[in-house]
C-alpha positions as CSV (number, residue, x, y, z in Angstrom):
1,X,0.4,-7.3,-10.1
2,X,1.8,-6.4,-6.7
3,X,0.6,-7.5,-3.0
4,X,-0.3,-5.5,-0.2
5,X,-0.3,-4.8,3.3
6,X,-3.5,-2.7,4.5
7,X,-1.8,0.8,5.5
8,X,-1.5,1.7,1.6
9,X,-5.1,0.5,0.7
10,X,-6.1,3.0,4.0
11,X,-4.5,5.8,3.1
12,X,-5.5,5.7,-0.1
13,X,-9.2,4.7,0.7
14,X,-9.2,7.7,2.7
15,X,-8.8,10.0,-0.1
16,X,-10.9,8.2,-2.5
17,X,-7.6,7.6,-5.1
18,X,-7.5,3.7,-4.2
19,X,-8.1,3.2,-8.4
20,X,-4.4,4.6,-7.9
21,X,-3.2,1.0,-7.6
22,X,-5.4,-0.5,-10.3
23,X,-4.1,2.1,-12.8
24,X,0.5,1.8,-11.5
25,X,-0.2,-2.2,-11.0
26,X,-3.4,-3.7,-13.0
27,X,-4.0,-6.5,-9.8
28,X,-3.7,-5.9,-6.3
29,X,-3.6,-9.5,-4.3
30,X,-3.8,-8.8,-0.7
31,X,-4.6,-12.0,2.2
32,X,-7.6,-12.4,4.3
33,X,-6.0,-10.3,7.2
34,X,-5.9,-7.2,5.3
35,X,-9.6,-7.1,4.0
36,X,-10.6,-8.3,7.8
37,X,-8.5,-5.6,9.2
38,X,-9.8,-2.7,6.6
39,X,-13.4,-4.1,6.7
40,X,-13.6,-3.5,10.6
41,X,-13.9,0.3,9.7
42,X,-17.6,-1.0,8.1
43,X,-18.8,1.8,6.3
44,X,-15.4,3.7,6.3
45,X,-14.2,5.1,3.0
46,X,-11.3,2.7,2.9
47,X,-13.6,-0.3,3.2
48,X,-16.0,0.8,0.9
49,X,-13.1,1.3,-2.0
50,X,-12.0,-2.1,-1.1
51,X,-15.0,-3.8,-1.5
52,X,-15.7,-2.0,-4.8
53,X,-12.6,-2.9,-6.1
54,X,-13.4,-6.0,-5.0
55,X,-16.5,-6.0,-7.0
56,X,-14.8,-4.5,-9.7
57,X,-12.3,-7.7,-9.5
58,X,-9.3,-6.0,-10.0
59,X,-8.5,-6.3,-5.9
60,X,-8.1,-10.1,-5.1
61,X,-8.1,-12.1,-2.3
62,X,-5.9,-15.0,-1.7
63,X,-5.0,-17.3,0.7
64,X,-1.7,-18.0,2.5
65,X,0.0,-19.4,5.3
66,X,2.7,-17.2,7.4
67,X,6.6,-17.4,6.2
68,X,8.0,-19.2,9.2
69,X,11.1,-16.8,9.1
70,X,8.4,-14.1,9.4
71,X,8.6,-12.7,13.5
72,X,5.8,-12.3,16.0
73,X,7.1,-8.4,16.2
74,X,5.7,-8.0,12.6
75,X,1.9,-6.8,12.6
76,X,-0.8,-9.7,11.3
77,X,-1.3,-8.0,8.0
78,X,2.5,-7.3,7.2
79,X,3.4,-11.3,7.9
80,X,0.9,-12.4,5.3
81,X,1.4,-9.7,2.8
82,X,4.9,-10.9,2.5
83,X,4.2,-14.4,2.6
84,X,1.9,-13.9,-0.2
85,X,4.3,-11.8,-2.0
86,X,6.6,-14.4,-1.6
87,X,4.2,-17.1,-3.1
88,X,3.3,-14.5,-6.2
89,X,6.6,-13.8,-6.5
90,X,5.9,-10.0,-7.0
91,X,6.3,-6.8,-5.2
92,X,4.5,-5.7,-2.0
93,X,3.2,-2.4,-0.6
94,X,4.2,-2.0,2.9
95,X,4.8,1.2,5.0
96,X,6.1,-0.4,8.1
97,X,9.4,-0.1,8.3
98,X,10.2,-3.7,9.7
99,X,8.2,-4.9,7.3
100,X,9.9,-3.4,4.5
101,X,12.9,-5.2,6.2
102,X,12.0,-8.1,6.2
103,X,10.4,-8.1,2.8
104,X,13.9,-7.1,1.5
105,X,15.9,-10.0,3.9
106,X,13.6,-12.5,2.0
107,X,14.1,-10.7,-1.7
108,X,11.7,-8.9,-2.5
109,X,11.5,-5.3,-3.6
110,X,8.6,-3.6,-1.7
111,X,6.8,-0.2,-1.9
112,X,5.7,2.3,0.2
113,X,2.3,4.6,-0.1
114,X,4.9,7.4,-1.2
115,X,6.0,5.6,-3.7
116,X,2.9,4.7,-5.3
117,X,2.7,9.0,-5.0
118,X,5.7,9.5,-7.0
119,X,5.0,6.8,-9.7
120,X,1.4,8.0,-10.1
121,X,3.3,11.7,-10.8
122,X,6.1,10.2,-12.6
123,X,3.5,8.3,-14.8
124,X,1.2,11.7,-15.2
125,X,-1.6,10.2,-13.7
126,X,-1.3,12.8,-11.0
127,X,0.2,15.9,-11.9
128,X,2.9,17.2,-9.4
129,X,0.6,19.7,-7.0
130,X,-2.1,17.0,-7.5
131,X,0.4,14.7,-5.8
132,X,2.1,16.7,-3.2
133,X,-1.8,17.4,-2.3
134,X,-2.6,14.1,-1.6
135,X,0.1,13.6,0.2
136,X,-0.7,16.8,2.7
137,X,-4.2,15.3,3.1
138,X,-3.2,12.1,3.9
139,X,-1.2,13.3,6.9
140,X,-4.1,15.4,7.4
141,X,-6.1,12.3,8.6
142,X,-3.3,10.6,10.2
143,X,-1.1,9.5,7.8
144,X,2.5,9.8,9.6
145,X,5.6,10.2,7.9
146,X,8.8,12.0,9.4
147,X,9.7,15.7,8.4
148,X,12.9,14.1,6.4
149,X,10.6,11.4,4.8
150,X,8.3,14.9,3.1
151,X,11.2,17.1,2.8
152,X,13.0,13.6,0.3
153,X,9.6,13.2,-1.2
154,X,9.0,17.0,-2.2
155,X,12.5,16.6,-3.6
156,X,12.2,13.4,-5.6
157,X,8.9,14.9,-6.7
158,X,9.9,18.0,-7.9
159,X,13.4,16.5,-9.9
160,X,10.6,14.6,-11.6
């Protein structure tokens, strides 16, 4: 199981490779404020994977009130993921940076949509160009990482 915030379930969605996070992590748990945020896309691929998953029951909703160490600064979505990964006690999927912070300040060990890349590689679900693909599509349609960020990913990749 792991919780997370809504910018992995996009990116994903977007590319139609959502079932990425059923296959690395069996449950997905995510709060109200990520399915409201992705389901204001309506009829957008990522909220049409959701709600099949959904449907499919291996995406989850649950309910949870905000860690109160949890700052204003953070998005909606990243307060409650944490909070909820907190209460689950499990990992969470966050690309925000402050919010990977933060998850780490309050112990726990979070994920980014790369790293659900490299896993799904590591794991052979995705072979390596399948991967590194992926990745180039998602940044494609708006996915941003830094130049460092893809030339440290190409490299974990490829020592794979």
């Amino acid at each position: 199981m792991i919780v997370s915030n809504s910018s992995p379930l996009i990116a994903l969605g977007k590319e139609g490779r959502l079932s990425l996070l059923k296959m690395l992590f069996g449950i997905v748990s995510i709060p109200p404020a990520v399915r409201e945020e992705l389901l204001e896309m309506k009829e957008s691929p990522e909220a049409v994977a959701l709600e099949k998953a959904q449907e499919e029951g291996w995406v989850v909703v649950d309910e949870v009130e905000p860690h109160p160490l949890l700052p204003d600064p953070l998005g909606k979505g990243e307060r409650y993921a944490i909070s909820l990964a907190l209460r689950k006690r499990c990992a969470v999927l966050l690309d925000d940076d402050l919010g990977r912070q933060y998850a780490e300040l309050l112990g726990l060990v979070s994920y980014g949509t790369l790293r659900v890349l490299l896993s799904a590689a590591q794991k052979k679900i995705l072979n390596k160009k399948q991967a590194r693909l992926l990745l180039d599509s998602m940044i494609a349609k708006k996915f941003y990482i830094s130049i460092a960020v893809y030339q440290e990913f190409l490299h974990l990749l490829e020592d794979d």
